[in-house]
Structures are given as structure tokens and as C-alpha cells.
C-alpha positions as CSV (number, residue, x, y, z in Angstrom):
1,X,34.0,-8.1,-24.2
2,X,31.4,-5.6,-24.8
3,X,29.9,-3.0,-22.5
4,X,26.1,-2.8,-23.0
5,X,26.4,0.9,-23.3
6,X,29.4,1.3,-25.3
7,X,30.5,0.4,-28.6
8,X,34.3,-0.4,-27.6
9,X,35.1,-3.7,-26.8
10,X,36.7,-4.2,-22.8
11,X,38.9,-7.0,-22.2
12,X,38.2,-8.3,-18.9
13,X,41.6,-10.1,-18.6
14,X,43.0,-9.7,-14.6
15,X,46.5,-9.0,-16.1
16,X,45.4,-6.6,-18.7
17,X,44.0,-4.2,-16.3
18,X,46.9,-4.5,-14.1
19,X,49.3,-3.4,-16.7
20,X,46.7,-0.8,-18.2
21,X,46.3,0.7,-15.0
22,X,49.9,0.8,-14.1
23,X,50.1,2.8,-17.1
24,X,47.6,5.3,-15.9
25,X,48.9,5.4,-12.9
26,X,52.3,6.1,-13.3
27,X,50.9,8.5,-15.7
28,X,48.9,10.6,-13.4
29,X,52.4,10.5,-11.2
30,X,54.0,12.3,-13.9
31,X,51.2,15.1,-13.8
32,X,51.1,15.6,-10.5
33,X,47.2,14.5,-10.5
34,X,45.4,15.7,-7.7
35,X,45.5,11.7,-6.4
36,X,49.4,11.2,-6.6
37,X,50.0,14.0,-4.8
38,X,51.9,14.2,-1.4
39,X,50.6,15.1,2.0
40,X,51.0,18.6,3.1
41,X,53.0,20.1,6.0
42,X,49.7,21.2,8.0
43,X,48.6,17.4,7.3
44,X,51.3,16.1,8.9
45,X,51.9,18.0,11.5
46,X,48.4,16.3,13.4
47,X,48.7,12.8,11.4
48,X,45.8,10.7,12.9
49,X,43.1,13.8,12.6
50,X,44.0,13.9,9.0
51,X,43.8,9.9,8.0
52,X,41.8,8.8,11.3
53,X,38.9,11.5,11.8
54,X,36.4,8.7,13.1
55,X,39.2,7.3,15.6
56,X,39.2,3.8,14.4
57,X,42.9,3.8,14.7
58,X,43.2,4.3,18.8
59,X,45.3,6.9,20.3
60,X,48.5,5.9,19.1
61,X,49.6,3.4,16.7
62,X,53.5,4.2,17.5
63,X,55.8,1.6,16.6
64,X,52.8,-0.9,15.1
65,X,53.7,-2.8,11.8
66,X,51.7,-1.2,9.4
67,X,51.1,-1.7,5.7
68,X,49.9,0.9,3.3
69,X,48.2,-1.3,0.2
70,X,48.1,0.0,-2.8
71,X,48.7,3.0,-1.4
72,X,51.8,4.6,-3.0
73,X,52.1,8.1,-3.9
74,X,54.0,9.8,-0.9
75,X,50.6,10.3,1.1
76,X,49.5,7.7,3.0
77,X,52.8,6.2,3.9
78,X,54.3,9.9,5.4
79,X,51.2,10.4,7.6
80,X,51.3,6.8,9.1
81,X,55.0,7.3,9.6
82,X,54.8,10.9,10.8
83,X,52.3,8.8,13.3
84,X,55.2,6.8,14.5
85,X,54.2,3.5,12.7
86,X,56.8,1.3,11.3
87,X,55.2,1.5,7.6
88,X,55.7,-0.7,4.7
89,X,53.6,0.4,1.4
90,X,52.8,-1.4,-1.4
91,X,51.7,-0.3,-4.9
92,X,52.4,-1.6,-8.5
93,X,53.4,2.0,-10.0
94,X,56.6,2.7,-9.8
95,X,56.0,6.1,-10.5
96,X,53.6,6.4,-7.4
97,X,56.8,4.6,-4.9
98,X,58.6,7.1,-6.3
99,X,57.1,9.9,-4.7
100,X,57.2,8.0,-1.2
101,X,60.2,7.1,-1.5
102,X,61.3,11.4,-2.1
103,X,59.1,11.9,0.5
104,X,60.4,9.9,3.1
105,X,63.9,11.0,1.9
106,X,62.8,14.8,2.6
107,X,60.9,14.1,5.8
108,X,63.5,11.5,7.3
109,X,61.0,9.2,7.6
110,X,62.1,5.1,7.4
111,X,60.1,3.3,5.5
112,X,60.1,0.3,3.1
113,X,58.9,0.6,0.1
114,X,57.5,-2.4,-2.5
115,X,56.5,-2.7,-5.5
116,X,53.6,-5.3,-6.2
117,X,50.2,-6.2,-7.0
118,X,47.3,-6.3,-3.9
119,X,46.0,-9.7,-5.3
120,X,50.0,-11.4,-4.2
121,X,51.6,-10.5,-1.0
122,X,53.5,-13.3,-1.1
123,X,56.7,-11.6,-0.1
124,X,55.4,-11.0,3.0
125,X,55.2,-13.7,6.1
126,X,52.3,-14.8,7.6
127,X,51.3,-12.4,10.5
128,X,53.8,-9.7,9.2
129,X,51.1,-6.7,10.3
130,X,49.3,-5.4,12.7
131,X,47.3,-2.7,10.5
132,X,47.0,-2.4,6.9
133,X,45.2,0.4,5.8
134,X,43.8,0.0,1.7
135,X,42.8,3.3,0.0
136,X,40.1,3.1,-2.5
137,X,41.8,0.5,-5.4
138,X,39.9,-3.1,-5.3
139,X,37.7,-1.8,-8.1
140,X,40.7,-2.4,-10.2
141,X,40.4,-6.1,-10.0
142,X,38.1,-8.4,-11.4
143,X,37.6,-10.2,-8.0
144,X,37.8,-8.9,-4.6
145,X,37.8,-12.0,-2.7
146,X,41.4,-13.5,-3.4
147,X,42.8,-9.6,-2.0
148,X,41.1,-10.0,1.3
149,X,42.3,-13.8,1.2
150,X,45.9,-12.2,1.1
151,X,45.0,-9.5,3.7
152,X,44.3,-12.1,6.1
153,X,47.1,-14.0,5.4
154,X,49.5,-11.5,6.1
155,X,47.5,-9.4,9.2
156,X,48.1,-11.3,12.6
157,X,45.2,-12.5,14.3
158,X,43.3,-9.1,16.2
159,X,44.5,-6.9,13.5
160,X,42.8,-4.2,12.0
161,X,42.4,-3.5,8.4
162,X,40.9,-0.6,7.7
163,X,39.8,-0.6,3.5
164,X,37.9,2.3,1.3
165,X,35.9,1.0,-1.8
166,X,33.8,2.7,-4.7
167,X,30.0,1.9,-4.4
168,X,28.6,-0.6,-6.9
169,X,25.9,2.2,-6.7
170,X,27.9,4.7,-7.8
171,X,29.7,2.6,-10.6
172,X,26.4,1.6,-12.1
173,X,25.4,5.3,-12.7
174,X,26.8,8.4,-14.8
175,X,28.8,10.7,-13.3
176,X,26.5,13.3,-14.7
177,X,22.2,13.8,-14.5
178,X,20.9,13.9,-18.0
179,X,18.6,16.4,-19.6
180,X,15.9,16.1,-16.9
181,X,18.2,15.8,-13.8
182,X,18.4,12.4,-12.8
183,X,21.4,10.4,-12.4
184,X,20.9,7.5,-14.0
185,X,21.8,4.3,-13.6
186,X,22.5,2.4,-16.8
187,X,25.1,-0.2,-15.9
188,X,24.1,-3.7,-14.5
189,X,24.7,-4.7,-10.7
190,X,25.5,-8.5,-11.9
191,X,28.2,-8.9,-14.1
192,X,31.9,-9.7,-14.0
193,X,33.1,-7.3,-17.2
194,X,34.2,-4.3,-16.8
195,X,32.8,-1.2,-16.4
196,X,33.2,0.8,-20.0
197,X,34.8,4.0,-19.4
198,X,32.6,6.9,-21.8
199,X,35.2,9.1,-21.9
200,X,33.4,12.6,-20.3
201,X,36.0,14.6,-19.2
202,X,33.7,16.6,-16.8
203,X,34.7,17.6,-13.4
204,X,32.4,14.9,-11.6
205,X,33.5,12.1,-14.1
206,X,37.2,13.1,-12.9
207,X,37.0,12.9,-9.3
208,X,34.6,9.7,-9.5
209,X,36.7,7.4,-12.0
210,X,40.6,7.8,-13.2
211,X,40.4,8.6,-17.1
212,X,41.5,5.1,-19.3
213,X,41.4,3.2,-15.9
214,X,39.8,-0.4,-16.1
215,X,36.9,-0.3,-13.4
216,X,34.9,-3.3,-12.0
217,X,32.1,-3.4,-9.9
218,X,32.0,-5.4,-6.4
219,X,28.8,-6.2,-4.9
220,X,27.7,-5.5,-1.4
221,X,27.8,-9.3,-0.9
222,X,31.7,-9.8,-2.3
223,X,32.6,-6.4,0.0
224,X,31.3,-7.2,3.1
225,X,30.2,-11.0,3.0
226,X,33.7,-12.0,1.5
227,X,35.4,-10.1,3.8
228,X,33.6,-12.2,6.7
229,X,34.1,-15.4,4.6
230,X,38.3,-14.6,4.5
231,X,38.3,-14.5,8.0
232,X,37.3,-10.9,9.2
233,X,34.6,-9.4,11.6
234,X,33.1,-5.8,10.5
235,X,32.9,-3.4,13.4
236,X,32.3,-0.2,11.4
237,X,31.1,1.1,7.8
238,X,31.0,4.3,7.4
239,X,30.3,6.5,4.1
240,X,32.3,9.5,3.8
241,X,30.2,12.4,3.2
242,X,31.3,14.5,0.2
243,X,27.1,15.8,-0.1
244,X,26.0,19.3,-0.4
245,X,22.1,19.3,-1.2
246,X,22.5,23.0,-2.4
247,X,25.3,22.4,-5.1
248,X,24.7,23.1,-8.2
249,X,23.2,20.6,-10.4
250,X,25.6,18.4,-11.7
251,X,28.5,19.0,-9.8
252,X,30.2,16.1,-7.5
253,X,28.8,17.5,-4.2
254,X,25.6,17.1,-5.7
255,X,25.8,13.8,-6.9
256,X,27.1,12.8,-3.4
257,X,23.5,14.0,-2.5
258,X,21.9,11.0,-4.3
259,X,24.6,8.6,-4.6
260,X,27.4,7.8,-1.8
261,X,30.4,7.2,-4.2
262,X,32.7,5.7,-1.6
263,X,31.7,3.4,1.8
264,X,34.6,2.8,4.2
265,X,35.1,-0.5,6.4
266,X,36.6,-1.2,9.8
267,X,37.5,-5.1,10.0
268,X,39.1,-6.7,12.8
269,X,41.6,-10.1,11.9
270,X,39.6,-12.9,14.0
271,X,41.3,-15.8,15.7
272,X,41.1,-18.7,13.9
273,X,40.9,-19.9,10.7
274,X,39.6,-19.0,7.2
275,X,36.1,-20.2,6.0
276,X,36.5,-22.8,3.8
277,X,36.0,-22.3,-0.3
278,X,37.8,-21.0,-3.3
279,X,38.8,-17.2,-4.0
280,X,35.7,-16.7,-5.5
281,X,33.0,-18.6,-2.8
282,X,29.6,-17.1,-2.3
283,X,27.3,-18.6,-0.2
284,X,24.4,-20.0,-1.9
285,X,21.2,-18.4,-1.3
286,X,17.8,-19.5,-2.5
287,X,15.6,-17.3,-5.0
288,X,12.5,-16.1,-3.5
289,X,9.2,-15.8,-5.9
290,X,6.9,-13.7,-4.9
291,X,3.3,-14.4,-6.6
């Protein structure tokens, strides 16, 4: 399917992107990208300071069943374990389990380690977590819906699931201002294709998407009023700030300025259960003319 602003042609098949971006992944594992890379010694040694700075973790999460989605790489799952939980991570790079499983082994951490797809957690019981904790990946799926429908299958009723998106904002715009120094945005807000990737190799395109990765926009309704549709309340959203209003022009801290390129969510499992509707139910809401 075509982009509107790019000449290559996108397929917007679920599977297809899984297996492309399996590829990159497990690609970016092999180069020791910046993202697959391992949590330090200093990072460990104070574990809930370095994932938990706004405290939405408690005290102590010793001993609570915890599980790292999406998450493999030898990060996430050392500094929840170094935290005492009993940690389970999920990814579907084999490349990116790798490096948690070397890490545990070299830490003596316990931990089990899966390999899988977000959207399927179906070798997991109902009610098998307490906490699952989701780094930025659900832009790497066409829908967001049926992975929160698994979340809340598998989190027991009070848990928390903590998740980290991209911003359809940020998505929609390029990573770089043009000749008069806007950023600007050039990709629609409604659509279910992906989002072309153009390509630029420039710093800001690098940290912002994962080169040859197949990208799709969520929008603020699917993020946050599917995740209360599948069964979750919000208590928290927070943006993390990566801003600096006197970077130079064009650089990532800059574009943070203008455009928050990730929000973060704090959802709490409630009791009961889900709302009725398919994987993909929205509610329907009028259209309001203004004359």
C-alpha cells in the first residue's frame, strides 16, 4: 500500500511487520545498537531509581510476578530482577533473549526467558502477573487493542501495567525542520497503513524511529480509550522530557521542544470484566458541524 509521501509501496500485512521487524531487531542485537544494549553496573546497583524515577512502582516490588513485554535485550529484565522481582520477559528476537539470557547468566539472576509476539500471550495463564512493564514497541503493530486485550488477560485483577508508546504526534512529523525551521507534519493522523520510513539517516531520525522498521501510528483514542475499554483504569501519564529549548536546531533535544516523542502510562488491572466488543471496538462518537 502506498505512503502518501513516498514512492515505495508498504505492505500493511500484521505478519509481515512482525517478521520484518524481527529481522531488524535481531539485527541491531548483532551491532550492539544503542537500544539492545545491557544495563550498566551503576544502573543496577539502585534498580527502581533507574527504571521507576516517578515511583509508580512502590517501594519494593520483591518477589512480585513480573513480566517484561517486548522487552528483551538484557536491560529491562536485569534491573527488575536486580529489584528482587520474579521476572519473565518476552520478545520475538531471538537475538534480543540472547543478551538476557548472558546477562542473567553473568549477574546470577533467575529469570525465564520467552520468545513470542505481544499480540499472543497465550502461553501464559490467566492472572499469571502482578506487573508487566511494556517498553516503547506497540507502534510495531497494526492494532493496539488486541495487545492490551492480552495484557488484561494475563495481569490479575489490581495489577499494574506500566506501558511507554511513541506519540501519534511525533510519528506524523519529520524527524528533521525543513529549510525554514519547522517540523512539519506531513503524515495523516487517520489511517491504518504504515508509516513510510524515508530513509534519513540523521541523528534525530535514529533515536526517533529504528532504520527499515515497520511503524504504525496509534491514536490518542486507541491508547488511552482502548486501554479503558480492555479493562484498565489510567492513574498516571506522564511524558518523559528529553527537551532542551537551547539545542541546536535540528538536533533531538530540540525537536523534544516542539514535539513530545514518547508519553508513558500507569494503568491499574480493574476488578471485573472486560468491556464488551471486538479487538478493534471504538466507541461511536457523533460528528459535530460547526456553521
Amino acid at each position: 500500500m502506498p505512503d502518501p509521501q513516498s514512492n515505495r509501496s508498504v505492505p500493511s500485512s500484521g505478519e509481515w511487520a512482525k517478521a520484518q521487524n524481527r529481522r531488524i531487531y535481531d539485527a541491531m542485537a548483532a551491532q550492539n545498537a544503542p537500544l539492545c544494549r545491557v544495563a550498566s553496573d551503576d544502573e543496577i546497583a539502585n534498580p527502581l531509581r533507574t527504571v521507576d524515577g516517578a515511583g509508580w512502582l512502590g517501594k519494593s516490588i520483591r518477589g512480585k510476578k513480573l513480566l517484561c513485554l517486548a522487552a528483551g535485550g538484557g536491560r529491562q529484565s536485569a534491573l527488575y530482577a536486580a529489584a528482587g522481582a520474579d521476572v519473565t520477559v518476552l520478545d520475538i528476537s531471538p537475538a534480543m533473549l540472547a543478551r538476557d539470557r548472558d546477562s542473567a547468566r553473568q549477574r546470577g539472576h533467575s529469570i525465564r526467558v520467552v520468545e513470542g509476539s505481544m499480540d499472543d500471550l497465550s502461553m501464559f495463564a490467566a492472572a499469571s502477573f502482578e506487573i508487566v512493564i511494556h517498553p516503547v514497541s506497540t507502534c510495531y503493530f497494526p492494532q493496539v487493542v488486541p495487545v492490551y486485550r492480552e495484557v488484561a488477560r494475563v495481569i490479575g485483577e489490581g495489577g499494574l501495567y506500566i506501558s511507554q508508546h511513541k506519540t501519534p504526534q511525533s510519528l506524523q512529523t519529520r524527524p528533521t525542520p525543513d529549510p525554514a525551521g519547522h517540523y512539519v507534519m506531513d503524515h495523516a493522523y487517520y489511517r491504518d497503513d504504515p508509516i513510510a520510513d524515508r530513509g534519513d539517516d540523521s541523528l534525530p531520525a535514529r533515536r526517533l524511529r529504528e532504520s527499515g522498521a515497520i511503524e504504525y501510528l496509534h491514536r490518542w483514542e486507541e491508547l488511552i480509550g482502548g486501554l479503558c475499554r480492555c479493562g484498565f483504569v489510567v492513574e498516571d501519564l506522564a511524558e518523559p522530557d528529553h527537551h532542551d529549548e537551547h539545542a541546536q536546531a535540528g538536533t533531538f533535544a530540540h525537536r523534544c521542544h516542539f514535539i513530545a516523542p514518547y508519553v508513558r502510562i500507569k494503568a491499574r488491572r480493574r476488578t471485573g470484566d472486560m468491556d464488551g466488543g471486538g479487538p478493534n471496538a471504538r466507541p461511536t462518537v457523533p460528528k459535530i458541524h460547526l456553521s
